[in-house]
C-alpha positions as CSV (number, residue, x, y, z in Angstrom):
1,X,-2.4,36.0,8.0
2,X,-2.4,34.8,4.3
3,X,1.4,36.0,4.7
4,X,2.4,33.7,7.2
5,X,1.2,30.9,5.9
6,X,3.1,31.6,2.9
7,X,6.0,31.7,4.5
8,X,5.2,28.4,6.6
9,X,4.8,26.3,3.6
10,X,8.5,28.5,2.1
11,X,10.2,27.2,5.2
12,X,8.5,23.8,5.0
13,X,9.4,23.0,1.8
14,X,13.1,24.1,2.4
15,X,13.8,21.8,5.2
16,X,12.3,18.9,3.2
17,X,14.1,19.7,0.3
18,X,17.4,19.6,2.7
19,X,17.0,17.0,4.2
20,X,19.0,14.1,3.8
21,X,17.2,10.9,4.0
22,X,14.5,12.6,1.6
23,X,17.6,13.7,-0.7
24,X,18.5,10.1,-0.7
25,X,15.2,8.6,-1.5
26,X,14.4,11.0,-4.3
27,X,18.1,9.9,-5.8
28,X,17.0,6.1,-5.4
29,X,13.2,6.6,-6.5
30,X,15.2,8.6,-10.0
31,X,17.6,6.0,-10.1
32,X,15.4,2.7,-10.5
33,X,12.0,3.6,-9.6
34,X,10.6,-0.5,-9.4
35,X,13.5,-1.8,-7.9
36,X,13.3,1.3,-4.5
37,X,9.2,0.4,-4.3
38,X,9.9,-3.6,-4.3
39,X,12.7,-2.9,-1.9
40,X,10.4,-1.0,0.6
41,X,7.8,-3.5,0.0
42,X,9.7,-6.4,1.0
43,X,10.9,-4.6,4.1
44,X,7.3,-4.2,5.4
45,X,6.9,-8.2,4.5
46,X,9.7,-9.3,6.4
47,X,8.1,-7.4,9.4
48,X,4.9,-8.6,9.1
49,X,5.5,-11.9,8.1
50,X,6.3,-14.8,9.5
51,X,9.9,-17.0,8.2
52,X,8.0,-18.9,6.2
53,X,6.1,-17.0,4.8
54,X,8.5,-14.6,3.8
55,X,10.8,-17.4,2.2
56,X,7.8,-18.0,-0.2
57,X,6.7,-14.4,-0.4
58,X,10.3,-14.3,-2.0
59,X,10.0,-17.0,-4.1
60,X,7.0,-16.2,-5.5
61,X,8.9,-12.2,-6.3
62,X,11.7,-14.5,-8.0
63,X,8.9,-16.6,-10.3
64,X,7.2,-13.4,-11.1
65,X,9.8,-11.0,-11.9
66,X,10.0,-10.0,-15.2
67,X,13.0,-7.7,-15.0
């Protein structure tokens, strides 16, 4: 039993490792690690938020940005 679950988590972890949108994210995250997390965060905003508040959610990223 032990056995298979080895080789479970073997086979897991080589699929993730191949996979491409994981690959790519990994690259970005390496790349410029701030600039991938405010770029996801401001996806979810612009979801969740309305046009307005978005506009000044942005605004207030542009004031506060140090970099």
């Amino acid at each position: 039993m032990n056995k298979k679950l080895e080789i479970d988590k073997i086979i897991k972890n080589f699929a993730k490792n191949k996979s491409l949108p994981y690959l790519t994210a990994l690259t970005k995250i390496k790349k410029d690690r701030k600039g991938y997390f405010q770029a996801k965060d401001i996806k979810q905003q612009k979801k969740s938020l309305s046009t307005d508040r978005f506009q000044q959610y942005l605004k207030d990223l542009a004031e506060y940005d140090t970099d």
